[in-house]
C-alpha positions in Angstrom: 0.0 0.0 0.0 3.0 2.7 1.3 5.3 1.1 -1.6 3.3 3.3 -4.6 3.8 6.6 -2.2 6.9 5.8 -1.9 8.2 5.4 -5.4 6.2 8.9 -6.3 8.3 10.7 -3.4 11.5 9.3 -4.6 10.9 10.7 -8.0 9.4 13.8 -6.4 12.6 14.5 -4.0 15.0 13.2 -6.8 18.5 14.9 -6.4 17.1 16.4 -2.9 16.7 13.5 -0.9 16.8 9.5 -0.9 14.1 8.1 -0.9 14.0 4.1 -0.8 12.5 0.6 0.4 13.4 -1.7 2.2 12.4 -5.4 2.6 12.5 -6.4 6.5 11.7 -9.9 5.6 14.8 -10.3 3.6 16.7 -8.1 6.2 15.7 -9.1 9.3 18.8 -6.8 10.7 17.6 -4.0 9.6 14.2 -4.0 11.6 16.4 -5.4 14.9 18.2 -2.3 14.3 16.2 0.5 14.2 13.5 -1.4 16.7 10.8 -2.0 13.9 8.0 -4.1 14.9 5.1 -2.2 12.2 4.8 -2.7 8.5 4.9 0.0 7.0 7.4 2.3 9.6 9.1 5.1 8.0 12.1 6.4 9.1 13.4 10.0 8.1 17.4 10.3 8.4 19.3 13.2 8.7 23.0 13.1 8.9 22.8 9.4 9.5 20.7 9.7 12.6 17.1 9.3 12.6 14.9 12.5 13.2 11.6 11.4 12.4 9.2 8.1 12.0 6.0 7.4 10.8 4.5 4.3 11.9 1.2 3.0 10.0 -0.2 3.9 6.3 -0.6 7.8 5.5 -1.5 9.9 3.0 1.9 11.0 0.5 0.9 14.5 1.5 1.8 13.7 5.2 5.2 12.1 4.3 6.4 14.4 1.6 5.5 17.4 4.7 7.4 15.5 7.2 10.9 15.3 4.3 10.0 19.0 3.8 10.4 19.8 7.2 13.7 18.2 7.4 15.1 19.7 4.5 
């Protein structure tokens, strides 16, 4: 459902920000990691730390106004 929204944002943000998937079930590391236990969480990096998450299915308004505050 998110994966759509996401594709969009990363052509959207191209050359600003990047914007990408990843598959938890194929990389169980990376959801011990960053403590995901949702499908879909979103995390928002900056400078390699994380400043903002989005847990649960939103609208691509919401997430392209949470990279725009970051940016």
């Amino acid at each position: 459902m998110v994966g759509p929204v996401v594709e969009e944002l990363s052509k959207d943000y191209d050359g600003r920000a990047l914007v990408g998937k990843v598959d938890v079930d194929s990389n169980p590391g990376i959801s011990t990691k960053y403590g995901i236990r949702n499908i879909p969480t979103l995390l928002i990096f900056k400078g390699g730390e994380i400043v903002d998450k989005q847990v649960g299915a939103v609208a691509k308004s919401v997430l392209a106004g949470k990279l725009e505050g970051q940016m």
